[in-house]
C-alpha positions as CSV (number, residue, x, y, z in Angstrom):
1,X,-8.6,-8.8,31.4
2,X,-11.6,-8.4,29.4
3,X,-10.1,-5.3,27.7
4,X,-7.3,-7.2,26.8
5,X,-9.8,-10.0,25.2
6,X,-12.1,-7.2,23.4
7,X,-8.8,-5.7,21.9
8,X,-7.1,-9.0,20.9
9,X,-10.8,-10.5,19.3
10,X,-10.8,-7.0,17.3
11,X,-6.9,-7.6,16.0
12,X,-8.1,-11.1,15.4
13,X,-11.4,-10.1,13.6
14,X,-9.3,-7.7,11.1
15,X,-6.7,-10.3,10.3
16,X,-9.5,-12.9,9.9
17,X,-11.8,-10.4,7.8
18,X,-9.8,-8.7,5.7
19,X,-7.5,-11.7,5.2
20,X,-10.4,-13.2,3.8
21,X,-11.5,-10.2,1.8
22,X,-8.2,-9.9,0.3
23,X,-7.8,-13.4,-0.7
24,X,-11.5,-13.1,-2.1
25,X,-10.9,-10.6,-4.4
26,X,-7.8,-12.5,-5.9
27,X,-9.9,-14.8,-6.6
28,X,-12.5,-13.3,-8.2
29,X,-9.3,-12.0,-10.7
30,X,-9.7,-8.0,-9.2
31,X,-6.1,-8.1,-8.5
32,X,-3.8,-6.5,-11.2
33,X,-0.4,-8.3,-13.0
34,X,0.7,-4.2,-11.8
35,X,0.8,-4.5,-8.4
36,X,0.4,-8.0,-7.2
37,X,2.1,-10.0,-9.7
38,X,5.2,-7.5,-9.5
39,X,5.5,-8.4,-5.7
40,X,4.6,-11.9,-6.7
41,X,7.2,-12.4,-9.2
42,X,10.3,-10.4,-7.4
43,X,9.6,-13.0,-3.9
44,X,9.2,-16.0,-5.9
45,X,12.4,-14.9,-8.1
46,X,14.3,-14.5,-4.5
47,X,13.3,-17.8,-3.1
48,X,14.8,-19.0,-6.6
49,X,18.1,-17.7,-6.7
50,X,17.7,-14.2,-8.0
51,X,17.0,-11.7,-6.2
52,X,13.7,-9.3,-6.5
53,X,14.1,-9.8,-10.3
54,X,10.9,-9.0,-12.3
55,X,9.5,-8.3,-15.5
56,X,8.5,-4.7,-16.5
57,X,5.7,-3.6,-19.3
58,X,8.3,-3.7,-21.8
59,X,9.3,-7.2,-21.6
60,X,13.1,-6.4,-19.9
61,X,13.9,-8.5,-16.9
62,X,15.1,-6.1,-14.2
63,X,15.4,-5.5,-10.3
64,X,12.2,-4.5,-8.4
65,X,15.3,-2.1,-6.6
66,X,15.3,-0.3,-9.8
67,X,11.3,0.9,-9.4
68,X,11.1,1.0,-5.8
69,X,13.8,0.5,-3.1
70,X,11.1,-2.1,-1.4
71,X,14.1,-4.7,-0.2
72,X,11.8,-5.7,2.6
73,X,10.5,-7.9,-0.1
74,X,13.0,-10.3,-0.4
75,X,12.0,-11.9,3.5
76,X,9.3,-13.4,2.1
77,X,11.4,-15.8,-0.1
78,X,11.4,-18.4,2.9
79,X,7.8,-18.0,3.8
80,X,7.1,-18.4,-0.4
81,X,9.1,-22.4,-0.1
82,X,6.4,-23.4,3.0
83,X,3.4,-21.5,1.6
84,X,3.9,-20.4,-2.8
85,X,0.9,-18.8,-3.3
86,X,-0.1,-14.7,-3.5
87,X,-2.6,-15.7,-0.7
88,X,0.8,-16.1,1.7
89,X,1.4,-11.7,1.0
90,X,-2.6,-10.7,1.3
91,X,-2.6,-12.5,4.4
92,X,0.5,-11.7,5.8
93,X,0.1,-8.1,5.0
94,X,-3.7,-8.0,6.9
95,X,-2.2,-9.6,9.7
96,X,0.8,-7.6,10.2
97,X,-1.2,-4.3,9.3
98,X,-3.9,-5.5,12.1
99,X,-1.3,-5.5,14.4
100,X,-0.6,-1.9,14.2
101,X,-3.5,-1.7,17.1
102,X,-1.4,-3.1,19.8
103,X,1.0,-0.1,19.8
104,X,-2.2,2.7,20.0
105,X,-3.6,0.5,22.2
106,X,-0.3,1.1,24.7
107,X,0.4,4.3,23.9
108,X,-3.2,5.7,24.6
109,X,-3.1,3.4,28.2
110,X,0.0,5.1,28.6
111,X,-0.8,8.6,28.1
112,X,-4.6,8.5,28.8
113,X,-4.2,6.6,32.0
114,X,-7.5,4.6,30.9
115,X,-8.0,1.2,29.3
116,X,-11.0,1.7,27.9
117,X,-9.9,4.9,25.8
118,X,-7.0,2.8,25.1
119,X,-9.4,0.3,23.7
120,X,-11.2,2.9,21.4
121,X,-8.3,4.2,19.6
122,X,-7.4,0.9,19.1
123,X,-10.6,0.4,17.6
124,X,-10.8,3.4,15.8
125,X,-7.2,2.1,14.2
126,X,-9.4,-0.6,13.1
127,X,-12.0,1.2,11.6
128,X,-10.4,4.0,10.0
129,X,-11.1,3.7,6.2
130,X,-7.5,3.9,4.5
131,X,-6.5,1.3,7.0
132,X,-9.2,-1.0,6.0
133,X,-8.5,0.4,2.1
134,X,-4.5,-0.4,2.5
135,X,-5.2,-4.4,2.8
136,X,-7.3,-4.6,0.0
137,X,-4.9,-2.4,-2.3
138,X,-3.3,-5.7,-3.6
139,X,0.1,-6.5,-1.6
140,X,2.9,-3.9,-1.2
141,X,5.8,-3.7,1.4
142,X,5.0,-0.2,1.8
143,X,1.5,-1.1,3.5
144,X,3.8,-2.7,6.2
145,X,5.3,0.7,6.9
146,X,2.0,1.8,8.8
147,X,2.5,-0.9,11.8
148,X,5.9,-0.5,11.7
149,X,5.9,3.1,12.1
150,X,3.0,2.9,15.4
151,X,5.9,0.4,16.6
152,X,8.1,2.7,16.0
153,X,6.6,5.3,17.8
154,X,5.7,3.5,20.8
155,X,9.5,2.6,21.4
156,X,10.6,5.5,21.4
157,X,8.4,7.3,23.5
158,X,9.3,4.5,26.0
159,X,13.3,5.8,24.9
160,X,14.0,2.0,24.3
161,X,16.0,2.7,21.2
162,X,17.4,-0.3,20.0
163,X,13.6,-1.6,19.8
164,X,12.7,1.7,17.7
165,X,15.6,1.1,15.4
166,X,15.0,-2.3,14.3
167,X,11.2,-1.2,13.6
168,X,12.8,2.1,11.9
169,X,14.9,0.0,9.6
170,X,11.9,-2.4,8.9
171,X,10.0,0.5,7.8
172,X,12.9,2.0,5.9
173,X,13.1,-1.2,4.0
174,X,9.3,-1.1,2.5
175,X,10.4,2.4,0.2
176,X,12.5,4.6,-0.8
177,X,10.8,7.9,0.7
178,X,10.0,6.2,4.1
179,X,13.3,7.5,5.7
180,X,11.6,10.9,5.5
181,X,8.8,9.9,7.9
182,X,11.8,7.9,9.8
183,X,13.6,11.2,9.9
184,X,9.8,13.4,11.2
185,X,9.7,11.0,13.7
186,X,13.5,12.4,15.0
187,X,12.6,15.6,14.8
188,X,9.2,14.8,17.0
189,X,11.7,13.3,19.6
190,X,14.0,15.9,19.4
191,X,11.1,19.0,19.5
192,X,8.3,16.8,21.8
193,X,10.5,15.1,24.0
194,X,13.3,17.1,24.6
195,X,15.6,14.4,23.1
196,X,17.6,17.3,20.9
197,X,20.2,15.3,20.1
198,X,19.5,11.6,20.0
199,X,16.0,13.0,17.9
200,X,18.1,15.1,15.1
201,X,21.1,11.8,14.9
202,X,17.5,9.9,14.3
203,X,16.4,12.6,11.5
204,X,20.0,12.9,9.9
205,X,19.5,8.7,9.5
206,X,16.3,8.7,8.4
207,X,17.2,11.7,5.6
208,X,20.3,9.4,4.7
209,X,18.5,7.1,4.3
210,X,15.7,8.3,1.6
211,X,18.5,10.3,-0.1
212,X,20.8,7.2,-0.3
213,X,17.8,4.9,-1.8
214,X,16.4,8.3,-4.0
215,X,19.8,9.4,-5.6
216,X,21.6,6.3,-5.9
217,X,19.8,2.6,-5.3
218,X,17.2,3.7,-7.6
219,X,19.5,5.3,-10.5
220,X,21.6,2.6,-10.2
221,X,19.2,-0.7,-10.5
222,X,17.2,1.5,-12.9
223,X,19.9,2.4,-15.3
224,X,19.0,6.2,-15.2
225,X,16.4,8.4,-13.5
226,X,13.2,7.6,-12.5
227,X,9.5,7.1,-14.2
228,X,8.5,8.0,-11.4
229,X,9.7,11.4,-11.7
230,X,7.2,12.4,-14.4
231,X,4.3,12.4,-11.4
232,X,5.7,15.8,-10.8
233,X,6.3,17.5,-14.0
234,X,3.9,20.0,-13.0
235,X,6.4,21.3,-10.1
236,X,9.9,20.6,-11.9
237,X,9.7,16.8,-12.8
238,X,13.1,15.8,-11.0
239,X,14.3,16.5,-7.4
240,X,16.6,19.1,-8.5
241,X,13.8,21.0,-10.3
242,X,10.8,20.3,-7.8
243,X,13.7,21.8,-4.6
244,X,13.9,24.8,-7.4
245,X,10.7,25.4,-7.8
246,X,9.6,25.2,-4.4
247,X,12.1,27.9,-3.7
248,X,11.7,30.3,-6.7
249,X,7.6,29.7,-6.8
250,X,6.2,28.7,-4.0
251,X,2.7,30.1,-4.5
252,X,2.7,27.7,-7.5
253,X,3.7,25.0,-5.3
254,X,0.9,25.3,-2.9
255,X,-1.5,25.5,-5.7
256,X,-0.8,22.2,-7.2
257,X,-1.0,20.6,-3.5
258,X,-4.3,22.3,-2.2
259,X,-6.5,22.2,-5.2
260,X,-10.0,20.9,-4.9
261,X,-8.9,17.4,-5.0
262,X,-6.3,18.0,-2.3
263,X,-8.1,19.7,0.3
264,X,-10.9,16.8,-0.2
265,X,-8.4,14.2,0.4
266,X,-7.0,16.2,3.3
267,X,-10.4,16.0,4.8
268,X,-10.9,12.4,4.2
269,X,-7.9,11.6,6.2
270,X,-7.8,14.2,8.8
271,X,-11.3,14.2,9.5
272,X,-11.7,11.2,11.7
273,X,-8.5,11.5,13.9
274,X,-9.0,16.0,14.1
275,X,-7.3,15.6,17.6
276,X,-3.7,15.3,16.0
277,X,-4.2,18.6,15.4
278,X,-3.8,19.7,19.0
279,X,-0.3,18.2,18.9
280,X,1.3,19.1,15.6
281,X,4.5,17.9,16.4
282,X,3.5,14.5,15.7
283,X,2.3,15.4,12.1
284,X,5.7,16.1,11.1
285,X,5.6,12.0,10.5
286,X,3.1,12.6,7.5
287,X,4.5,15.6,6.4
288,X,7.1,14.5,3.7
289,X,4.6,11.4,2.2
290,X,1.7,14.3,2.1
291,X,3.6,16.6,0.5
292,X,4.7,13.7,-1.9
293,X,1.3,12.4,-2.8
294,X,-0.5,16.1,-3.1
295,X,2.3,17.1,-5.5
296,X,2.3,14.5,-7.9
297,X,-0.4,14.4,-11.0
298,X,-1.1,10.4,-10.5
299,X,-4.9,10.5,-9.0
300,X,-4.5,7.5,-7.1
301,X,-2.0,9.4,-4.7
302,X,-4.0,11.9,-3.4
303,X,-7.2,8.7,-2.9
304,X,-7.4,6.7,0.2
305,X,-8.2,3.6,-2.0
306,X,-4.6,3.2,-2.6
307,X,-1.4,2.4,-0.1
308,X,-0.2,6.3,-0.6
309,X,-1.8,6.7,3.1
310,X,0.9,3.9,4.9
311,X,3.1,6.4,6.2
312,X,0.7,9.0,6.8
313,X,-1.9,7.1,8.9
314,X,0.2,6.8,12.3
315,X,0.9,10.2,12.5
316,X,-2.7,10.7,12.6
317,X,-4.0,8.4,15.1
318,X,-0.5,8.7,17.7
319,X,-1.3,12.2,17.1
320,X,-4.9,12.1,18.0
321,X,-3.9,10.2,21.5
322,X,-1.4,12.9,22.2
323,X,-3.9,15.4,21.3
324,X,-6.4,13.9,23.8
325,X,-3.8,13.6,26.4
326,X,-4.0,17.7,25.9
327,X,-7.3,18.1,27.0
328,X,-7.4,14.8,30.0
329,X,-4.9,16.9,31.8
330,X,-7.0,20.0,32.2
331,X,-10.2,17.0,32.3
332,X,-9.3,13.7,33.4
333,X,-13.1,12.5,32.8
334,X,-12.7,13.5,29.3
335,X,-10.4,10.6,28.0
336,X,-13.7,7.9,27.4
337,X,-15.5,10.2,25.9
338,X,-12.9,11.4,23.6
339,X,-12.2,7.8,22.8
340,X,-15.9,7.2,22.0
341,X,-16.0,10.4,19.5
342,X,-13.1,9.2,17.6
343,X,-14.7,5.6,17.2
344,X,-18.0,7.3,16.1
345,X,-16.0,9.6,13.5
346,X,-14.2,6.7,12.2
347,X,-17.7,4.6,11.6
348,X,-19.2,7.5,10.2
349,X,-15.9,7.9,7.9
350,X,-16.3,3.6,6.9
351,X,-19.8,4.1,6.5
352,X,-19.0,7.0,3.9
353,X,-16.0,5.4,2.3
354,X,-14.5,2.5,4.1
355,X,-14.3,-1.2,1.9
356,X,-16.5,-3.6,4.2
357,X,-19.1,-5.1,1.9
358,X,-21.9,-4.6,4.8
359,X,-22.0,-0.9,4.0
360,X,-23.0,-1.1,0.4
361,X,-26.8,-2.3,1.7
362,X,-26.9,0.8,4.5
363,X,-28.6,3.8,2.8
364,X,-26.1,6.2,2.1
365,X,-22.8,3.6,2.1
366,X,-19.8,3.2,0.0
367,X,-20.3,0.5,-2.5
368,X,-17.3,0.5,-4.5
369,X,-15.8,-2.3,-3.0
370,X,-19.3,-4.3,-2.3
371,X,-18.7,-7.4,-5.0
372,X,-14.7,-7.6,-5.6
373,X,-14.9,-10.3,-3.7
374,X,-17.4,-12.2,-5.5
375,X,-16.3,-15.1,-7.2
376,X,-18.4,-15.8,-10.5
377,X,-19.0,-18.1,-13.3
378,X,-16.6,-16.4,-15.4
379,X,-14.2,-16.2,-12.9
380,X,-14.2,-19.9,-12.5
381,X,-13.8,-20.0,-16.4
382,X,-10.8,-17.8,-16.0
383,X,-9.2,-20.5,-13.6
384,X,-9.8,-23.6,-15.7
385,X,-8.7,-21.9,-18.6
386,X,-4.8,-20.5,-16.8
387,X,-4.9,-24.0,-15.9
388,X,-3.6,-25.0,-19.5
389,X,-0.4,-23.0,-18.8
390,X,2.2,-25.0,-17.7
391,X,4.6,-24.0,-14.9
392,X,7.5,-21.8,-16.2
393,X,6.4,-21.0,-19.3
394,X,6.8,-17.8,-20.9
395,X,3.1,-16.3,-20.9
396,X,2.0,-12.9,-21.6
397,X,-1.4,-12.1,-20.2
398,X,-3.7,-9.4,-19.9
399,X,-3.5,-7.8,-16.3
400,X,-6.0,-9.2,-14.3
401,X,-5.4,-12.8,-15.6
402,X,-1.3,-12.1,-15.0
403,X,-2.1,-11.3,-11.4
404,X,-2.6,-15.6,-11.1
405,X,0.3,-16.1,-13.3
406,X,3.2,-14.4,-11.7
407,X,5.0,-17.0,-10.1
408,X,7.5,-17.9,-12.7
409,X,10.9,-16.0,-14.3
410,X,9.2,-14.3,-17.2
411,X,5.9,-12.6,-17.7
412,X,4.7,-10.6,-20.5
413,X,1.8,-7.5,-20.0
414,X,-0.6,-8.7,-23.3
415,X,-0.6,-7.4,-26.0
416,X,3.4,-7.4,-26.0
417,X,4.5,-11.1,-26.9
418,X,7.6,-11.0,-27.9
419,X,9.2,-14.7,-26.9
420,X,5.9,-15.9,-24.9
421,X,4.9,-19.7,-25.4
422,X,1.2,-18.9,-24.7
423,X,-0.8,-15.8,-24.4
424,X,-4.0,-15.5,-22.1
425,X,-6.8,-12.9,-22.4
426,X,-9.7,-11.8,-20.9
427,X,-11.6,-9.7,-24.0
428,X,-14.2,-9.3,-20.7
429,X,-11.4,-7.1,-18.7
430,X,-9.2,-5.8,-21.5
431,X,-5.9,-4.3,-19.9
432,X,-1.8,-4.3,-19.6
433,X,0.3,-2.9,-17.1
434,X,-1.6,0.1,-14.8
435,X,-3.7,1.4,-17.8
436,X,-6.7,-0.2,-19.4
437,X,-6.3,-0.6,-22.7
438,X,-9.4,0.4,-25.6
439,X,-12.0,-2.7,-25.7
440,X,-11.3,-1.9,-29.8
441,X,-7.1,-1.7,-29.5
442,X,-7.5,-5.5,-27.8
443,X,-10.3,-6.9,-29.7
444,X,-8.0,-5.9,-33.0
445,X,-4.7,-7.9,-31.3
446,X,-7.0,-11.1,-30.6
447,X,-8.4,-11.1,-34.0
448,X,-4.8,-10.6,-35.4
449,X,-3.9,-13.8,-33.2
450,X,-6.0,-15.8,-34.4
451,X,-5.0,-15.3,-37.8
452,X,-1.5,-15.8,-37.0
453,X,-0.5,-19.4,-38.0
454,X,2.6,-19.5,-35.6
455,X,-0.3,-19.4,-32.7
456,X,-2.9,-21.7,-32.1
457,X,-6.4,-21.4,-30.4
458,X,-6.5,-24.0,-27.0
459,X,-9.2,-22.1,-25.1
460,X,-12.5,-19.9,-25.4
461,X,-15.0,-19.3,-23.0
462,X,-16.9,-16.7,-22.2
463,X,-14.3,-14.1,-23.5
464,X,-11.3,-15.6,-22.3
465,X,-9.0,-16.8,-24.8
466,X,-5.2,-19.2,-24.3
467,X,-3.2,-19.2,-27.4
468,X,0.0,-21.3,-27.7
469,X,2.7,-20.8,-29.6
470,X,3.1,-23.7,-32.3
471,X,6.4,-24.4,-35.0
């Protein structure tokens, strides 16, 4: 019983905390236009009769299907009507992620034959920096892919399969590449279990599935190929090309992945859950999503800062149980302390480069993340000042500032205008889209607005202007 208490408190304190956190640092305008608002803007467009419409960089209304197939998105609509704020997807998203503990919890009981361990892995779940990192990554569906998948895997080493599917399709539904991790999870059944040919139907699905969302949702709500694509230029730049390469060069292949900014973010995962590497099996989960991140030329997909690491975390930490179940059958006493060593690698790991504030003030600690959620003067400036925009109106805004202004059928990344009513900047935090743009390049487009007679000046405070459009 009190176990069950002490793992239900630590599920609580993580929904609590980093609900809190999350919500925090929307306030204090460190959440982006690119990626909140895009989530924001495609569940409020649902619950308003259109479905995961949004507005890209360029102005053009389009599907969210046709940059990433994340239809999981739309079943938020109905929660948006009782509760229409971006606090509603923070906080849902730290709960739900949170949650993910309750399958390590029974499938270390399970395997370990002790509570306690049970209890650390859950724990160490808990601590492990790119979970902590994932809820404070703005909102995406794809962060909801990590407790789905530990779901996942916990029904269907119980072979209840009806429970595994629904979680499998859940996960499916967060991105297009998920039904690759769906399909290393039916090869693990198929290899680990003995399952041969219920685990390769499993793999064949989840395959399908990717392929289905890669080659044709995509292409088709997108109206050609993929942006995307250009990640991987370096390795062919299209899936045709990058399947090419990897057969004709393969040397060249395994150079782009394990250069010196691979291997380190190899370590940073691996590190804290090293048992998973006694049961390999279980990594071919992560396999596809780390072959996808250390391939691709974007930095933030080979960082743990960033939601890259949803579908490669639970093939770590089920894999670290399974690992320790290795070495309790040959030493049944060792399960506790293997339990305790995990915990301890995954505090020294947070203390290193996990997001809890508390670190920043212990020698040594990572501080990146120690004020985001800070709300301060001019933050509160920034709020009375989007207050001025009315409901529905076409805005453009500069990123930060479009990350509050998302709810509503059209919004513009600043400096593009093109049929905004009112613009809002923040000279302070100059940016559009995922790029910051030259404190010179934005300064230039204000001063040109202000000169402009079809706009007119309604706000200025500490660097953040509103300008309506007048005639």
């Amino acid at each position: 019983m009190r176990i069950r208490a002490a793992l239900w408190t630590a599920i609580a304190s993580f929904g609590a905390g980093f609900s809190a956190l999350a919500v925090l640092r929307h306030e204090a305008f460190n959440s982006g236009r690119f990626d909140l608002g895009n989530m924001v803007q495609a569940v409020w467009s649902t619950a308003h009769g259109h479905p995961l419409r949004m507005t890209d960089s360029s102005g053009e209304q389009i599907s969210r299907l046709g940059a990433h197939s994340d239809v999981l998105l739309a079943a938020f609509a109905p929660l948006w009507l009782l509760w229409p704020d971006p606090s509603l997807l923070l906080v849902s998203q730290a709960v739900l992620v949170g949650l993910g503990a309750l399958p390590v919890f029974w499938l270390a009981r399970k395997h370990l034959g002790s509570p306690r361990a049970a209890l650390g892995f859950a724990l160490a779940y808990l601590l492990y920096p790119p979970v902590q990192w994932l809820v404070l990554d703005d909102f995406h569906a794809v962060a909801l892919t990590c407790p789905f998948l530990l779901f996942a895997f916990w029904y269907l080493d119980e072979d209840r399969l009806a429970a595994f599917g629904a979680f499998a399709v859940l996960a499916t539904l967060t991105k297009e590449e998920v039904g690759f991790a769906v399909a290393g999870l039916g090869l693990w059944y198929a290899l680990a279990r003995g399952r041969r040919q219920t685990g390769l139907l499993i793999a064949a699905a989840g395959f399908g599935a990717s392929l289905l969302a890669i080659l044709a949702v995509l292409p088709a709500f997108g109206e050609g190929e993929s942006d995307f694509y250009r990640r991987y230029a370096e390795v062919g730049g299209s899936p045709g090309n990058i399947v090419r390469t990897a057969l004709t060069d393969p040397i060249h292949v395994l150079e782009v992945a394990f250069d010196g900014t691979g291997l380190g973010y190899l370590a940073r995962i691996a590190v804290p859950f090293a048992l998973a590497f006694l049961a390999p099996l279980t990594l071919l989960v992560a396999l596809p999503e780390l072959a996808i991140n250390l391939l691709s030329s974007t930095k933030t997909q080979t960082s743990i800062h960033f939601h890259y690491t949803a579908a490669i975390t639970p093939a770590f930490v089920v894999g670290s149980i399974f690992g320790a179940a290795r070495i309790t059958r040959r030493r049944p006493r060792a399960a506790v302390p293997l339990a305790a060593m995990t915990v301890v690698l995954t505090l020294v790991a947070g203390w290193r480069l996990g997001p809890i504030p508390l670190w920043s003030h212990v020698p040594g600690g990572e501080d990146l993340a120690a004020d985001v959620w800070r709300v301060d003067e001019h933050d509160r400036i920034a709020e009375r000042a989007l207050e001025l925009v009315p409901d529905g109106a076409v805005v453009s805004a500069s990123n930060t500032l479009g990350a509050h202004l998302s709810d509503r059928r059209r919004i513009l990344s600043f400096p593009y205008r093109a049929d905004a009513d009112w613009i809002v900047v923040d000279e302070r935090r100059p940016s559009y889209a995922d790029r910051a743009v030259a404190p010179v390049e934005a300064a230039v487009a204000v001063a040109w607005l202000k000169r402009d007679p079809a706009w007119r000046l309604q706000f200025e405070q500490d660097g953040v202007l509103v300008f309506r459009r007048v005639g």
